[in-house]
C-alpha positions as CSV (number, residue, x, y, z in Angstrom):
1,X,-4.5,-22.3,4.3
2,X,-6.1,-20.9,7.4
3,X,-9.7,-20.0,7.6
4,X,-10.6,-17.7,10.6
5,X,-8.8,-17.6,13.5
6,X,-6.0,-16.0,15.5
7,X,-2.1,-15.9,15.6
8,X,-0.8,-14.1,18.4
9,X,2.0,-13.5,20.5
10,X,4.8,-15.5,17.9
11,X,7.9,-14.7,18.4
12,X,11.0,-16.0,16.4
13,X,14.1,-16.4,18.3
14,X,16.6,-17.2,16.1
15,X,19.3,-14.1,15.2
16,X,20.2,-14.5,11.7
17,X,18.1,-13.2,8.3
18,X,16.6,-14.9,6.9
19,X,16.4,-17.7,9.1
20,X,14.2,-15.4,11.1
21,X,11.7,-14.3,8.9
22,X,7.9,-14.6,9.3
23,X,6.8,-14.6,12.8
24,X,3.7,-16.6,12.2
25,X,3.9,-17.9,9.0
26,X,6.5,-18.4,6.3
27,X,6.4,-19.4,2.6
28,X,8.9,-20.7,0.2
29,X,9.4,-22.7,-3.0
30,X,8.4,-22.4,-6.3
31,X,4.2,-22.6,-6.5
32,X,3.9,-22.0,-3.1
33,X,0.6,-21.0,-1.8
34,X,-0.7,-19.2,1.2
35,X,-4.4,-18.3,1.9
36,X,-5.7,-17.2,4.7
37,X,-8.7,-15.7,5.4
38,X,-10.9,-14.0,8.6
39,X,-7.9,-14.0,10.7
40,X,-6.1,-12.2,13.3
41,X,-2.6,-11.8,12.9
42,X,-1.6,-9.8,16.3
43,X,1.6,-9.5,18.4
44,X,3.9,-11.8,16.0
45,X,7.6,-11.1,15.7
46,X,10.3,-11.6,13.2
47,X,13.5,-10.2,12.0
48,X,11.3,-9.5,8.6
49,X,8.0,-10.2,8.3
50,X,6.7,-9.7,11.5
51,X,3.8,-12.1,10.6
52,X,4.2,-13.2,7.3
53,X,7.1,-13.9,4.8
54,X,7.2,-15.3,1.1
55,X,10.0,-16.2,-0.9
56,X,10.9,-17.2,-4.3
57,X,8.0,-17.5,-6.5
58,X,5.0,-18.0,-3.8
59,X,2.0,-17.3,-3.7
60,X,0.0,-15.0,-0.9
61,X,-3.3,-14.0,-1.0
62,X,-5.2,-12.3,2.6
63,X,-8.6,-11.6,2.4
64,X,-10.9,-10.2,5.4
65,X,-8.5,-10.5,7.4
66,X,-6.3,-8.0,10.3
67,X,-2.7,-7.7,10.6
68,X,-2.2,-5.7,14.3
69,X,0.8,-4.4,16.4
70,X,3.2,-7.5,14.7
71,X,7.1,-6.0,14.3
72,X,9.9,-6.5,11.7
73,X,12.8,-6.1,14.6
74,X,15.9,-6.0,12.4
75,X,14.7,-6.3,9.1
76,X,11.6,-5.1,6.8
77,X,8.1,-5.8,6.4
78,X,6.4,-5.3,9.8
79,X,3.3,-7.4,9.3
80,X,3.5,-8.7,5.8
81,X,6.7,-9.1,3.3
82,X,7.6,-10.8,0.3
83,X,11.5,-11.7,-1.5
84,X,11.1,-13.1,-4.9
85,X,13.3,-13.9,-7.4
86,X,10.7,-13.4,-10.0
87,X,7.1,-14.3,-10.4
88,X,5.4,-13.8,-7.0
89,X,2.1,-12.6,-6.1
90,X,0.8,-11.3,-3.2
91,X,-3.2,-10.3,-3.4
92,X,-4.9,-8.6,-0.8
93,X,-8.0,-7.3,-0.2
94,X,-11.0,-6.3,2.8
95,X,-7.9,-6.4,4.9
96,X,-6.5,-3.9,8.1
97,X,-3.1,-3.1,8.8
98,X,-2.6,-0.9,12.2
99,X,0.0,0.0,14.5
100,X,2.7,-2.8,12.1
101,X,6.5,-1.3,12.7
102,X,9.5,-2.6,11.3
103,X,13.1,-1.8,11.7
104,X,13.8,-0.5,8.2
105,X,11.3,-0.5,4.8
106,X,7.8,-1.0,4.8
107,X,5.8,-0.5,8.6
108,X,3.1,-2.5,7.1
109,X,3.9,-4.4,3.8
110,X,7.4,-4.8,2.2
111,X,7.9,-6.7,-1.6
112,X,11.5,-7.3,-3.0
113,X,12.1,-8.6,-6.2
114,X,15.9,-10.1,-6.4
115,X,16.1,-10.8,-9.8
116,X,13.6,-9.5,-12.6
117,X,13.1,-11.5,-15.5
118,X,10.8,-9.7,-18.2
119,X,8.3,-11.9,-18.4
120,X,7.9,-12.5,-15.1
121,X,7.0,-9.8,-12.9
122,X,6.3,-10.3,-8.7
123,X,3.0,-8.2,-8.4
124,X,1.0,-7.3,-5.2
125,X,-2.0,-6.2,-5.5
126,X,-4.5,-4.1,-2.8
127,X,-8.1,-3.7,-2.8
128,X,-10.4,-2.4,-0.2
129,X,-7.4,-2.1,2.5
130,X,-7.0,0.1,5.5
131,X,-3.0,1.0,6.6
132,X,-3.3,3.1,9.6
133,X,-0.3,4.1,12.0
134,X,2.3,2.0,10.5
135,X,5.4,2.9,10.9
136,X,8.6,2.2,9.8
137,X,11.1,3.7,12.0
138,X,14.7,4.1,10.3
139,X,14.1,4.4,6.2
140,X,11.1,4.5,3.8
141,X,7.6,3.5,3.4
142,X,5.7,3.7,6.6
143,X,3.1,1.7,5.2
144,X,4.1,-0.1,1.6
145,X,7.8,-0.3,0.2
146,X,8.2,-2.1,-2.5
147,X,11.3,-2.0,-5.5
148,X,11.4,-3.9,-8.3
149,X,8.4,-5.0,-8.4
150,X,4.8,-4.2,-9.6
151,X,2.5,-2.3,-6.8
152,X,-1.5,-1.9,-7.7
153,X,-3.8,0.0,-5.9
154,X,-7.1,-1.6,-7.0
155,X,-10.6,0.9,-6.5
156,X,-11.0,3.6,-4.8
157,X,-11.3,1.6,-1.5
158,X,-7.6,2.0,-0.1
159,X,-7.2,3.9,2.7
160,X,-3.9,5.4,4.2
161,X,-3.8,7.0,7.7
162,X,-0.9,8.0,10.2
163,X,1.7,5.7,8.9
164,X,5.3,7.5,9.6
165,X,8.2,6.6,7.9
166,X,11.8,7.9,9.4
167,X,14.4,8.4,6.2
168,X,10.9,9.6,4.4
Protein backbone atom coordinates (compact mmCIF):
# COMPACT_ATOMS: atom_id res chain seq x y z
CA UNK A 1 0.00 0.00 0.00
CA UNK A 2 1.40 3.50 -0.66
CA UNK A 3 -0.20 6.54 0.63
CA UNK A 4 0.95 9.87 -1.06
CA UNK A 5 4.06 10.20 -2.52
CA UNK A 6 6.10 9.93 -5.65
CA UNK A 7 7.69 7.25 -8.01
CA UNK A 8 9.75 8.58 -10.57
CA UNK A 9 12.29 8.01 -13.01
CA UNK A 10 12.13 3.72 -12.67
CA UNK A 11 13.35 2.05 -15.13
CA UNK A 12 13.43 -1.77 -15.61
CA UNK A 13 16.38 -3.07 -17.35
CA UNK A 14 15.84 -6.46 -17.86
CA UNK A 15 14.95 -7.59 -21.84
CA UNK A 16 12.51 -10.36 -21.55
CA UNK A 17 8.40 -10.13 -21.00
CA UNK A 18 7.31 -10.49 -18.53
CA UNK A 19 10.21 -10.40 -16.47
CA UNK A 20 10.04 -6.66 -17.31
CA UNK A 21 6.80 -5.68 -16.43
CA UNK A 22 5.82 -2.88 -14.10
CA UNK A 23 8.26 -0.09 -13.90
CA UNK A 24 7.39 0.87 -10.40
CA UNK A 25 5.37 -1.52 -9.09
CA UNK A 26 4.38 -5.13 -9.81
CA UNK A 27 1.66 -7.46 -8.49
CA UNK A 28 1.10 -11.14 -8.57
CA UNK A 29 -0.47 -14.18 -6.81
CA UNK A 30 -3.65 -15.10 -6.08
CA UNK A 31 -5.41 -12.27 -3.46
CA UNK A 32 -2.94 -9.97 -4.20
CA UNK A 33 -3.55 -6.39 -3.31
CA UNK A 34 -2.33 -3.07 -4.34
CA UNK A 35 -3.51 0.33 -3.01
CA UNK A 36 -2.20 3.29 -3.52
CA UNK A 37 -3.39 6.54 -3.10
CA UNK A 38 -2.25 10.51 -3.58
CA UNK A 39 0.58 9.50 -5.55
CA UNK A 40 2.73 10.42 -8.45
CA UNK A 41 3.59 7.85 -10.71
CA UNK A 42 5.94 9.86 -13.33
CA UNK A 43 8.80 8.88 -15.75
CA UNK A 44 8.61 4.89 -14.84
CA UNK A 45 9.56 2.42 -17.58
CA UNK A 46 8.70 -1.13 -18.41
CA UNK A 47 8.42 -3.51 -21.19
CA UNK A 48 4.46 -3.51 -20.03
CA UNK A 49 3.19 -1.61 -17.60
CA UNK A 50 5.12 1.34 -17.63
CA UNK A 51 4.29 1.87 -13.91
CA UNK A 52 2.17 -0.67 -12.79
CA UNK A 53 1.49 -4.44 -13.62
CA UNK A 54 -0.96 -7.13 -12.06
CA UNK A 55 -1.12 -10.60 -12.69
CA UNK A 56 -3.20 -13.50 -11.99
CA UNK A 57 -6.04 -12.81 -9.75
CA UNK A 58 -4.79 -9.38 -7.99
CA UNK A 59 -6.14 -6.92 -6.88
CA UNK A 60 -5.53 -2.96 -7.82
CA UNK A 61 -7.27 -0.19 -6.79
CA UNK A 62 -5.76 3.85 -7.48
CA UNK A 63 -7.51 6.47 -6.07
CA UNK A 64 -6.51 10.47 -6.25
CA UNK A 65 -3.77 9.67 -7.71
CA UNK A 66 -1.58 10.74 -11.30
CA UNK A 67 -0.04 8.50 -13.67
CA UNK A 68 2.38 11.02 -16.06
CA UNK A 69 4.80 10.48 -19.09
CA UNK A 70 5.54 6.51 -17.77
CA UNK A 71 6.09 4.11 -21.18
CA UNK A 72 5.28 0.53 -22.07
CA UNK A 73 8.61 0.17 -24.47
CA UNK A 74 7.96 -3.23 -26.01
CA UNK A 75 4.88 -4.29 -24.66
CA UNK A 76 1.33 -2.79 -23.59
CA UNK A 77 -0.12 -0.78 -20.90
CA UNK A 78 1.83 2.51 -20.75
CA UNK A 79 1.04 3.56 -17.21
CA UNK A 80 -1.15 0.90 -15.83
CA UNK A 81 -1.86 -2.94 -17.08
CA UNK A 82 -3.26 -5.93 -15.79
CA UNK A 83 -2.87 -10.10 -17.16
CA UNK A 84 -5.28 -12.27 -15.32
CA UNK A 85 -6.22 -15.60 -15.64
CA UNK A 86 -9.59 -14.94 -14.19
CA UNK A 87 -10.95 -12.93 -11.32
CA UNK A 88 -8.93 -9.66 -11.20
CA UNK A 89 -9.98 -6.33 -10.35
CA UNK A 90 -8.59 -3.17 -11.08
CA UNK A 91 -10.76 -0.05 -9.46
CA UNK A 92 -9.94 3.34 -10.21
CA UNK A 93 -11.14 6.50 -9.52
CA UNK A 94 -10.29 10.71 -9.00
CA UNK A 95 -7.35 9.59 -10.95
CA UNK A 96 -5.16 11.41 -14.15
CA UNK A 97 -3.55 9.66 -16.88
CA UNK A 98 -1.43 12.14 -19.37
CA UNK A 99 1.09 11.96 -21.90
CA UNK A 100 1.31 7.51 -20.98
CA UNK A 101 2.64 5.71 -24.42
CA UNK A 102 3.16 2.19 -24.93
CA UNK A 103 4.58 0.29 -27.72
CA UNK A 104 1.38 -1.67 -28.72
CA UNK A 105 -2.36 -1.72 -26.84
CA UNK A 106 -3.57 0.58 -24.41
CA UNK A 107 -1.41 4.34 -24.12
CA UNK A 108 -2.83 4.57 -20.82
CA UNK A 109 -4.43 1.42 -19.30
CA UNK A 110 -4.27 -2.20 -20.72
CA UNK A 111 -6.41 -5.43 -19.05
CA UNK A 112 -6.00 -9.06 -20.48
CA UNK A 113 -7.87 -11.80 -19.32
CA UNK A 114 -5.90 -15.23 -20.36
CA UNK A 115 -8.35 -17.58 -19.38
CA UNK A 116 -12.15 -16.76 -18.71
CA UNK A 117 -13.92 -18.85 -16.47
CA UNK A 118 -17.76 -17.93 -16.16
CA UNK A 119 -18.03 -17.19 -12.93
CA UNK A 120 -15.25 -15.27 -12.65
CA UNK A 121 -14.87 -12.36 -14.54
CA UNK A 122 -11.51 -9.72 -14.32
CA UNK A 123 -13.36 -6.34 -14.15
CA UNK A 124 -11.82 -2.72 -14.14
CA UNK A 125 -13.72 -0.22 -13.24
CA UNK A 126 -13.26 3.95 -13.84
CA UNK A 127 -14.86 6.66 -12.00
CA UNK A 128 -14.10 10.35 -12.08
CA UNK A 129 -10.79 9.73 -14.43
CA UNK A 130 -9.10 12.03 -16.78
CA UNK A 131 -7.00 10.16 -19.99
CA UNK A 132 -5.58 12.94 -21.89
CA UNK A 133 -2.78 12.52 -24.70
CA UNK A 134 -2.16 8.96 -24.40
CA UNK A 135 -1.03 7.29 -26.90
CA UNK A 136 -0.41 4.11 -28.05
CA UNK A 137 1.78 4.12 -31.00
CA UNK A 138 1.59 0.84 -33.18
CA UNK A 139 -2.15 -0.87 -32.52
CA UNK A 140 -5.30 0.03 -30.62
CA UNK A 141 -6.63 1.89 -27.69
CA UNK A 142 -4.74 5.11 -27.19
CA UNK A 143 -6.08 5.35 -23.95
CA UNK A 144 -7.97 1.83 -22.59
CA UNK A 145 -7.58 -1.61 -24.39
CA UNK A 146 -8.96 -4.13 -22.81
CA UNK A 147 -10.24 -8.02 -24.32
CA UNK A 148 -11.75 -10.41 -22.51
CA UNK A 149 -12.55 -8.80 -19.78
CA UNK A 150 -15.24 -6.51 -18.27
CA UNK A 151 -14.64 -2.49 -18.79
CA UNK A 152 -17.08 -0.02 -16.68
CA UNK A 153 -17.30 3.44 -17.17
CA UNK A 154 -18.79 4.62 -13.80
CA UNK A 155 -20.76 8.40 -13.82
CA UNK A 156 -20.63 10.81 -15.98
CA UNK A 157 -17.18 11.96 -14.63
CA UNK A 158 -14.72 10.27 -17.27
CA UNK A 159 -13.07 12.28 -19.35
CA UNK A 160 -11.20 11.42 -22.72
CA UNK A 161 -8.93 13.91 -24.54
CA UNK A 162 -6.11 13.72 -27.32
CA UNK A 163 -5.19 10.09 -26.78
CA UNK A 164 -3.94 8.66 -30.40
CA UNK A 165 -3.88 5.26 -31.19
CA UNK A 166 -1.82 3.98 -34.46
CA UNK A 167 -3.61 0.62 -35.96
CA UNK A 168 -6.97 2.68 -34.73
Amino acid sequence: KIVGGRTSETTCTSTTYPTCSGGAVFVTGVDSLFEARSVFFTDNTAASGGAVYGTVQATISVQDSTFSQNHASKGVAGALGMLSYSGASMNTSNTRFEANTANYHGGAVAVYEQDKVPWRTTTGTFNNCAFIDNTATNEFGGAIFFVGAKLVLEGDGNKFMGNVAGGG
